[in-house]
Every structure is written in structure tokens, then in C-alpha cells.
N, CA, C and O atoms as a CHARMM CRD file, in Angstrom:
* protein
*
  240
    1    1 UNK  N      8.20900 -55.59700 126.35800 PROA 1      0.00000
    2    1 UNK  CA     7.38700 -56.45700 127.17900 PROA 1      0.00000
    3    1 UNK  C      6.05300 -55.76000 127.42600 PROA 1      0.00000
    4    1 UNK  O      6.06400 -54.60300 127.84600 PROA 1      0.00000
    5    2 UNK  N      4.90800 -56.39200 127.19200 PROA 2      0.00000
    6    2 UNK  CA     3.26700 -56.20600 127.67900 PROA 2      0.00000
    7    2 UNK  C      3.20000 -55.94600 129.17100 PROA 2      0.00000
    8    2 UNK  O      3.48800 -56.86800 129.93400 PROA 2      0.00000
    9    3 UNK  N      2.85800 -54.81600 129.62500 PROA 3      0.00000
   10    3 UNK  CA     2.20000 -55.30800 131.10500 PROA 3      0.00000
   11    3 UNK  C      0.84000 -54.76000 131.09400 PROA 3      0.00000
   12    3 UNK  O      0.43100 -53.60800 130.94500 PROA 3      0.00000
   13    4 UNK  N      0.12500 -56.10000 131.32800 PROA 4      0.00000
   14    4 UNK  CA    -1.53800 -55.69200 131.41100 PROA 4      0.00000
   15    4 UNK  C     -1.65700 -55.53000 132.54300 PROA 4      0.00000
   16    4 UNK  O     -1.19900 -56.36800 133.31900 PROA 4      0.00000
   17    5 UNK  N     -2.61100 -53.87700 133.21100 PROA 5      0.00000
   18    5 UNK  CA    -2.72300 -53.54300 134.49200 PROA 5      0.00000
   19    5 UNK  C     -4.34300 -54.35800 134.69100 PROA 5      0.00000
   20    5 UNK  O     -5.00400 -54.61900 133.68600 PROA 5      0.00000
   21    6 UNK  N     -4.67300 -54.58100 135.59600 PROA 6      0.00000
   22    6 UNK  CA    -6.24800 -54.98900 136.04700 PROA 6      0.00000
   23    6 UNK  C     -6.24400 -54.60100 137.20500 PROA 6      0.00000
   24    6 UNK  O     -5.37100 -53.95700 137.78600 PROA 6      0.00000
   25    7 UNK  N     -7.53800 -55.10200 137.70800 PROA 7      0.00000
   26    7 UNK  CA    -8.02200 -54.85800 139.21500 PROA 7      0.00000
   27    7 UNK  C     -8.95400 -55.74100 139.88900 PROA 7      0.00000
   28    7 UNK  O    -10.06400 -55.88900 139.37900 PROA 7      0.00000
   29    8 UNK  N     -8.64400 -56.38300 141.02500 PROA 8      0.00000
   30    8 UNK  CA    -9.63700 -57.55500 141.32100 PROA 8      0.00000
   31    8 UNK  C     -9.81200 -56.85800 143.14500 PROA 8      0.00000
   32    8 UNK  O     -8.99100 -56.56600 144.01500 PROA 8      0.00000
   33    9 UNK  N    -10.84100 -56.83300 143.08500 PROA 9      0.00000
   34    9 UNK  CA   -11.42000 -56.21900 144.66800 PROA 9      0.00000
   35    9 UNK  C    -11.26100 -54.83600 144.72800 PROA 9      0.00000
   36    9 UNK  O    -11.54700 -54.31300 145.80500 PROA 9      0.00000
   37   10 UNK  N    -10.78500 -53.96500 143.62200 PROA 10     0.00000
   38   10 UNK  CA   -10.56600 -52.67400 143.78100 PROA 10     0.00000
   39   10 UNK  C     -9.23700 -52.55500 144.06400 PROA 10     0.00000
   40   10 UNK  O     -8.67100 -51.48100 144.26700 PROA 10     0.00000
   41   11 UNK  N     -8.60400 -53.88300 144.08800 PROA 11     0.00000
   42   11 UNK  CA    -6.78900 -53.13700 143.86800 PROA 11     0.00000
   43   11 UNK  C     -6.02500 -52.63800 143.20400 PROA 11     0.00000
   44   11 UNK  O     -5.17900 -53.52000 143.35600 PROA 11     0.00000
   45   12 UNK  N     -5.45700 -51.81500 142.42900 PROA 12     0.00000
   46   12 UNK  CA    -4.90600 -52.40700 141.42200 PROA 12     0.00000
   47   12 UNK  C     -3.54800 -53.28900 141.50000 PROA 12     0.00000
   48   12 UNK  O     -2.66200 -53.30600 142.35500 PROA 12     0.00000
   49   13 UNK  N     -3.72400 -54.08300 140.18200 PROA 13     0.00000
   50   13 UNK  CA    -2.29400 -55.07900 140.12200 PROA 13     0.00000
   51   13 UNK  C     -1.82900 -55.21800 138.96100 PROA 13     0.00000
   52   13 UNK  O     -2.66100 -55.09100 138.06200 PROA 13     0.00000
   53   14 UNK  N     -0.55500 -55.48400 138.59600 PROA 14     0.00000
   54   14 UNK  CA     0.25500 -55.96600 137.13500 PROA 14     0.00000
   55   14 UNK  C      0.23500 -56.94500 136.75500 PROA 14     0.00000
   56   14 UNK  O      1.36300 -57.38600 136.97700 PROA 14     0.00000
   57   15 UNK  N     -0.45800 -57.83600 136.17500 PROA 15     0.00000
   58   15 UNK  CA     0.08400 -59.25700 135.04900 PROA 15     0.00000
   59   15 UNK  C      0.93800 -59.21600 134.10000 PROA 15     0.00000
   60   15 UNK  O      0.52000 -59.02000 132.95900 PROA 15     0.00000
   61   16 UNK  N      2.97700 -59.47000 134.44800 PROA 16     0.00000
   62   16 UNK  CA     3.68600 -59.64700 133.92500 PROA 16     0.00000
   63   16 UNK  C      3.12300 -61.17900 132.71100 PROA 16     0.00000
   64   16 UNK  O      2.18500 -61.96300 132.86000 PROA 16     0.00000
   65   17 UNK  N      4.06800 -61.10000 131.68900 PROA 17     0.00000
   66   17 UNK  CA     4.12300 -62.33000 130.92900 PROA 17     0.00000
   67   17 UNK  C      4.15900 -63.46100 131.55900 PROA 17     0.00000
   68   17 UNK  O      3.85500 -64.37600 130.79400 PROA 17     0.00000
   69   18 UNK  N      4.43900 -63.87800 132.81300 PROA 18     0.00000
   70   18 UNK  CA     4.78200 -64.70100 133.46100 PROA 18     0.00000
   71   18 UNK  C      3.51700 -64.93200 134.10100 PROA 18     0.00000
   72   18 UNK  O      3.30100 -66.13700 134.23500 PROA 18     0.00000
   73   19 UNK  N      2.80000 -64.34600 134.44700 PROA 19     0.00000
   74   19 UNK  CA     1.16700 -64.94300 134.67400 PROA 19     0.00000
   75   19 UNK  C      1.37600 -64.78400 135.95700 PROA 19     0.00000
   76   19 UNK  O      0.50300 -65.32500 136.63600 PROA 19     0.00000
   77   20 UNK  N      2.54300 -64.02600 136.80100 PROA 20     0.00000
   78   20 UNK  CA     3.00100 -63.32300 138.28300 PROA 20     0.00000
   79   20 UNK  C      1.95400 -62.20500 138.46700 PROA 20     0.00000
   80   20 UNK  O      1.68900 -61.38600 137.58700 PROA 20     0.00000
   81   21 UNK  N      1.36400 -62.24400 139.72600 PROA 21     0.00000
   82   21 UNK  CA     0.65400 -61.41900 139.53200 PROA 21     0.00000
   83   21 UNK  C      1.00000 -60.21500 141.06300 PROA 21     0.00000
   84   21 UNK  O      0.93500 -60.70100 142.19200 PROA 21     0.00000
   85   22 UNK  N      1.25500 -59.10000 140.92700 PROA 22     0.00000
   86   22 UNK  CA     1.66500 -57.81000 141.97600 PROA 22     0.00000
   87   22 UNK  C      0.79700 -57.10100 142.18000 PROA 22     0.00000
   88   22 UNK  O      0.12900 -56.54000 141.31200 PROA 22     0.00000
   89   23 UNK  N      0.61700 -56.97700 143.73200 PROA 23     0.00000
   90   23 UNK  CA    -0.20600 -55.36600 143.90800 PROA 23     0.00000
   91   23 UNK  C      0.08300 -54.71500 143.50100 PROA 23     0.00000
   92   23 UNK  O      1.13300 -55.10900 142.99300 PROA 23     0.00000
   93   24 UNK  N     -0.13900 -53.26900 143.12900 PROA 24     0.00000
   94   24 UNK  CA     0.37800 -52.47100 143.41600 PROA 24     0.00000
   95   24 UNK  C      0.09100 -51.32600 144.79000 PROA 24     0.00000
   96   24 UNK  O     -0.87900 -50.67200 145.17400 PROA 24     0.00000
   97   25 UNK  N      1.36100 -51.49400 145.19900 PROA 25     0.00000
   98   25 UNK  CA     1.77900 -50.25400 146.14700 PROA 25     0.00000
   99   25 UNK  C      1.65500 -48.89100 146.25500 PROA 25     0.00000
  100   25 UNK  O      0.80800 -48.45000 147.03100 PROA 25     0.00000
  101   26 UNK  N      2.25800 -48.23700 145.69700 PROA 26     0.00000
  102   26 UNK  CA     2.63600 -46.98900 145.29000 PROA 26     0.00000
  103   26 UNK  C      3.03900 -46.68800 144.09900 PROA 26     0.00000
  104   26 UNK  O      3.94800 -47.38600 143.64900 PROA 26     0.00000
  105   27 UNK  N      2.57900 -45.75200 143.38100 PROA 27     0.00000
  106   27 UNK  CA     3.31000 -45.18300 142.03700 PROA 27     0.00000
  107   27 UNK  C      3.54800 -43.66200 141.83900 PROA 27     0.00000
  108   27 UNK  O      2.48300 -43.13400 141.52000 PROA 27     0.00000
  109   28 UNK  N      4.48200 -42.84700 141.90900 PROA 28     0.00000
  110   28 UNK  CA     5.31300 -41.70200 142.17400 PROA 28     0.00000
  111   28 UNK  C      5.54600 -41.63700 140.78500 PROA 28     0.00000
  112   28 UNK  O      5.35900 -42.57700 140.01300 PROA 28     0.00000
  113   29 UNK  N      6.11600 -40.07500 140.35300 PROA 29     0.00000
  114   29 UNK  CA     6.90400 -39.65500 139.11000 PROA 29     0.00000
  115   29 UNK  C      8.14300 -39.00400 140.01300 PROA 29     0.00000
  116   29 UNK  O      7.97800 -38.50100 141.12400 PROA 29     0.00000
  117   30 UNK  N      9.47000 -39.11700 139.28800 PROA 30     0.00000
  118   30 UNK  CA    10.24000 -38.80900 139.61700 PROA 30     0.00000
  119   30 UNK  C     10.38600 -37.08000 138.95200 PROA 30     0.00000
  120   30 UNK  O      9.65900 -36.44400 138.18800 PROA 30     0.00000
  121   31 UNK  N     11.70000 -36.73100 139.67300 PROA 31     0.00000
  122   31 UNK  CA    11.31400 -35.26300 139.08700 PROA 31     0.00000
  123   31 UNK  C     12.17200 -35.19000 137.40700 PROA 31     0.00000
  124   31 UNK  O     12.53800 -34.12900 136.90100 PROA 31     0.00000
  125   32 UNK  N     12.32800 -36.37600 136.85200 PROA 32     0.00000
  126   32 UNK  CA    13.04700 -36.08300 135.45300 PROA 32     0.00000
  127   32 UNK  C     11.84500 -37.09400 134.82600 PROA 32     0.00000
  128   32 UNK  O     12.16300 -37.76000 133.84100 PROA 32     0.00000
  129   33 UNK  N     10.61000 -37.21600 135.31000 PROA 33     0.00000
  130   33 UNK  CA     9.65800 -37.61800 134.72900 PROA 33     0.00000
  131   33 UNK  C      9.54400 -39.16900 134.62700 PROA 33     0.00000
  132   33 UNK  O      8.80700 -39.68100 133.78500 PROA 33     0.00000
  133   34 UNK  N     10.41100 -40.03400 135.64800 PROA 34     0.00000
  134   34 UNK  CA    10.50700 -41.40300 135.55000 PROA 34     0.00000
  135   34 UNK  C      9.70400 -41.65700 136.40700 PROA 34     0.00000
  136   34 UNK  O      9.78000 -41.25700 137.56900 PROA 34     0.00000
  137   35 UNK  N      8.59100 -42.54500 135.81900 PROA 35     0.00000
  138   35 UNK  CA     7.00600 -43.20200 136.84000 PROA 35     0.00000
  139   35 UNK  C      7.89400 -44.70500 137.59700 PROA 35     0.00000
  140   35 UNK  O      8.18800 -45.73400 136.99000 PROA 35     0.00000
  141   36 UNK  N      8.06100 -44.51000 138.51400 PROA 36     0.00000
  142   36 UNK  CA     8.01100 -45.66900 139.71100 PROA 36     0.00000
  143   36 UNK  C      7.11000 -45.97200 140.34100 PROA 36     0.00000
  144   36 UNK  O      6.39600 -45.16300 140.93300 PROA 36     0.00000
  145   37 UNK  N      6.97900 -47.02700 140.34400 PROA 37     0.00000
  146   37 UNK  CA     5.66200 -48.32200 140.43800 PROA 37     0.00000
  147   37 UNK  C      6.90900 -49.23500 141.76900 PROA 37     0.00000
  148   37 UNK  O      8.03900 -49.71100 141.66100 PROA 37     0.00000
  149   38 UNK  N      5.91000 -49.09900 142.93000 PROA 38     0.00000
  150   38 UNK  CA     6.36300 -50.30200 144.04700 PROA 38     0.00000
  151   38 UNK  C      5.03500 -51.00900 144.00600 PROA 38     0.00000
  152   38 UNK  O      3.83600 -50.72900 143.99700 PROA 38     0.00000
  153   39 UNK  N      6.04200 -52.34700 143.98000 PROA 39     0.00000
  154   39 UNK  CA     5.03300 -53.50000 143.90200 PROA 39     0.00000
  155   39 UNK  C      5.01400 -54.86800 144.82600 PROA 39     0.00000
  156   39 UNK  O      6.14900 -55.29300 145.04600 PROA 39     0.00000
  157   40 UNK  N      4.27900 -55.39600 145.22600 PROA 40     0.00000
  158   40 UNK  CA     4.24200 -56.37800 145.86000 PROA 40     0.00000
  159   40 UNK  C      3.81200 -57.52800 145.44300 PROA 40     0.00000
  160   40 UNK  O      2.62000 -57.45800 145.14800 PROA 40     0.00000
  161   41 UNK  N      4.40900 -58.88600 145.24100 PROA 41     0.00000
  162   41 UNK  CA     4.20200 -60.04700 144.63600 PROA 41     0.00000
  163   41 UNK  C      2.57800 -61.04100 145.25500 PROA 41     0.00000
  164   41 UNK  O      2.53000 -61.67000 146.31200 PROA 41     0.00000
  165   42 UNK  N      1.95900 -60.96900 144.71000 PROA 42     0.00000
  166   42 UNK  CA     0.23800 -61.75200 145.54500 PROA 42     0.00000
  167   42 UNK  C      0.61700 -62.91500 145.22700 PROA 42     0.00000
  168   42 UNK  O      1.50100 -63.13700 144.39900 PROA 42     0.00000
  169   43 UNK  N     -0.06600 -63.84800 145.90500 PROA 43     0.00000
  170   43 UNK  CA     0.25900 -65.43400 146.33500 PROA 43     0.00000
  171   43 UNK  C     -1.11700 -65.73500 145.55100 PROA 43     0.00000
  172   43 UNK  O     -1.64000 -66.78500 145.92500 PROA 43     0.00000
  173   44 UNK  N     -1.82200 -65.03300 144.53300 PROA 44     0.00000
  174   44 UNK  CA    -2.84900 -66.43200 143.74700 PROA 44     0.00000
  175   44 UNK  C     -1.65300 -66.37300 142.31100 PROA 44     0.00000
  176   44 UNK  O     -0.87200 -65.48700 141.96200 PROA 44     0.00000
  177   45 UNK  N     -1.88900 -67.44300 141.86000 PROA 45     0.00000
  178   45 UNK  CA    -1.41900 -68.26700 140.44500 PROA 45     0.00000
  179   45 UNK  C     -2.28600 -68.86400 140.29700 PROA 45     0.00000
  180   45 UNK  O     -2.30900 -70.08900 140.41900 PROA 45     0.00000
  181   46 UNK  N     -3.11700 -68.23900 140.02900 PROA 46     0.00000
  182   46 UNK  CA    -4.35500 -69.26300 139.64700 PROA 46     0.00000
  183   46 UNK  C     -3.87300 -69.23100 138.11900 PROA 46     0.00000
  184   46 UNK  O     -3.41900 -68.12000 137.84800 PROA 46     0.00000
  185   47 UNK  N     -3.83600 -70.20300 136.94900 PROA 47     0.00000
  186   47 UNK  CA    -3.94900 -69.90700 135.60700 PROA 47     0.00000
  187   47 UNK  C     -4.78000 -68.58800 135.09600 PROA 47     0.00000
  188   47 UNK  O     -5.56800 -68.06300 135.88300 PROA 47     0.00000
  189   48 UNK  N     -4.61300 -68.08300 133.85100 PROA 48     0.00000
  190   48 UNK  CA    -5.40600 -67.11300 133.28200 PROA 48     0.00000
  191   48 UNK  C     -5.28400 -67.18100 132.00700 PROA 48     0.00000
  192   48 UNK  O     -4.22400 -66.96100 131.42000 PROA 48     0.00000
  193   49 UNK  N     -6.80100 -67.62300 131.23400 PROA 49     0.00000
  194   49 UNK  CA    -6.91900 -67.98400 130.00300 PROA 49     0.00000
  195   49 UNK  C     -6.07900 -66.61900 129.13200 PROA 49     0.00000
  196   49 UNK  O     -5.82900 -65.44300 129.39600 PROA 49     0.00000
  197   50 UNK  N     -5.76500 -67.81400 127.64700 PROA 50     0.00000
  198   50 UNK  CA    -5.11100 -66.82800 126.92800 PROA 50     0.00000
  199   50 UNK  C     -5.67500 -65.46900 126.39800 PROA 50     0.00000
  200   50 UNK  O     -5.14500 -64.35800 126.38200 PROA 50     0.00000
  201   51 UNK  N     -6.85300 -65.86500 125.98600 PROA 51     0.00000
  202   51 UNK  CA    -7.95800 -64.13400 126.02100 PROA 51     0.00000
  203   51 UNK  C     -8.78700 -63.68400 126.59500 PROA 51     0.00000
  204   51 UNK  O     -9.82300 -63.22300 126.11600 PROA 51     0.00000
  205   52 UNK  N     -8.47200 -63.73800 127.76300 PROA 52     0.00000
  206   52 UNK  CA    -9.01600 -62.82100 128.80500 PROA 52     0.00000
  207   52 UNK  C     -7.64700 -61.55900 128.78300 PROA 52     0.00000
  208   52 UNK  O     -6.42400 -61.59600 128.65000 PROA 52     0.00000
  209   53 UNK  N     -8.72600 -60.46900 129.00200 PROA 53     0.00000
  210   53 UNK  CA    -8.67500 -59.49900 129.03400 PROA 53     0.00000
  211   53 UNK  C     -9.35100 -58.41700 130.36100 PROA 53     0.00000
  212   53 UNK  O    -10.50900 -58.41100 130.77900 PROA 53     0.00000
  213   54 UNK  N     -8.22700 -57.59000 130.79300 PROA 54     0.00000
  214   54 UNK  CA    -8.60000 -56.76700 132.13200 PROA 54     0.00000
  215   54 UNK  C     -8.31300 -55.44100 131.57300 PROA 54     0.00000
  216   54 UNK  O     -7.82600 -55.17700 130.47300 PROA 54     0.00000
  217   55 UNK  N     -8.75200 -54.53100 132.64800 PROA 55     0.00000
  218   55 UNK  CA    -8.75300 -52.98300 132.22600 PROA 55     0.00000
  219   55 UNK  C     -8.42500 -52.28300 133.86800 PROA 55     0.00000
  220   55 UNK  O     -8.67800 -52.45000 135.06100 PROA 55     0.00000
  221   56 UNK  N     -7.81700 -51.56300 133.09100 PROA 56     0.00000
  222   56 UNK  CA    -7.60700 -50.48100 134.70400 PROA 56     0.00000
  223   56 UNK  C     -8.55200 -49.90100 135.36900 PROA 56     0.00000
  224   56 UNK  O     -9.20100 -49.00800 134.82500 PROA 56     0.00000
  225   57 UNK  N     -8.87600 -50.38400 136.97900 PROA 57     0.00000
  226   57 UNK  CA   -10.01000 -49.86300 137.38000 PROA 57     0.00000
  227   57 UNK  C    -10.88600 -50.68400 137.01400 PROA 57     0.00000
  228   57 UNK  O    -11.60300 -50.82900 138.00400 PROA 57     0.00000
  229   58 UNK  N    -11.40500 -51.53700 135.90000 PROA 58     0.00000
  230   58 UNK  CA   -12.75000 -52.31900 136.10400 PROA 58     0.00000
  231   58 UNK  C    -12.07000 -53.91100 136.47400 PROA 58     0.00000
  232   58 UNK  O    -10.96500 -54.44900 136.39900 PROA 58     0.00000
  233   59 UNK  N    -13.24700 -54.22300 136.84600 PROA 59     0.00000
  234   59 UNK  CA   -13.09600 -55.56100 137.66800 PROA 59     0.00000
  235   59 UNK  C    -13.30500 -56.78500 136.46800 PROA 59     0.00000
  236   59 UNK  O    -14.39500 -56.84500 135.89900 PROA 59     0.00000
  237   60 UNK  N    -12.39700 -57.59200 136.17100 PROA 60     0.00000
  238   60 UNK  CA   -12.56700 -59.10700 135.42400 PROA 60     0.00000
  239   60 UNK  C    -13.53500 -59.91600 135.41300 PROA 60     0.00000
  240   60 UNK  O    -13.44600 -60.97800 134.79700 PROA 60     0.00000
């Protein structure tokens, strides 16, 4: 599965396949090297064209 990270206002957030879109919270490494990501579900669904494209840290 794709997860494209972006950032809108300086947050960052995840766009699952599902066009769901999550803050993110917190992201930790565990000590056997497993990255945990807490996330929180955001209330826009706005549609998002098929090629658009976001980047970590810059704004859409």
C-alpha cells in the first residue's frame, strides 16, 4: 500500500488510498527499530484529484 505524506498549514498528515486523511500525532522508533506513527483521523474529505501530488513538509 502507497502512503503519500503531505502537509497543509504546517501539519503533517497521511493520505491513505482511501482519500482518509490523518494528522499526524506523534512518531517514535521503537527500540527493535519499528517507526510508530499515532494518528488522528481530520474531518475534511474534500475530493483530491488523481495527480495531484504532495511532499513532506511543503505545502499543496
Amino acid at each position: 500500500m502507497d502512503i503519500a505524506p503531505f502537509s497543509r498549514n504546517g501539519e503533517p498528515e497521511l493520505l491513505l488510498p482511501c482519500n482518509t486523511r490523518f494528522q499526524v500525532l506523534d512518531i517514535w522508533r521503537e527500540k527493535d527499530d519499528t517507526v510508530v506513527v499515532k494518528l488522528r483521523e481530520t474531518a475534511d474529505r474534500r475530493p483530491l484529484g488523481r495527480n495531484r501530488r504532495f511532499s513532506a513538509g511543503g505545502s499543496s
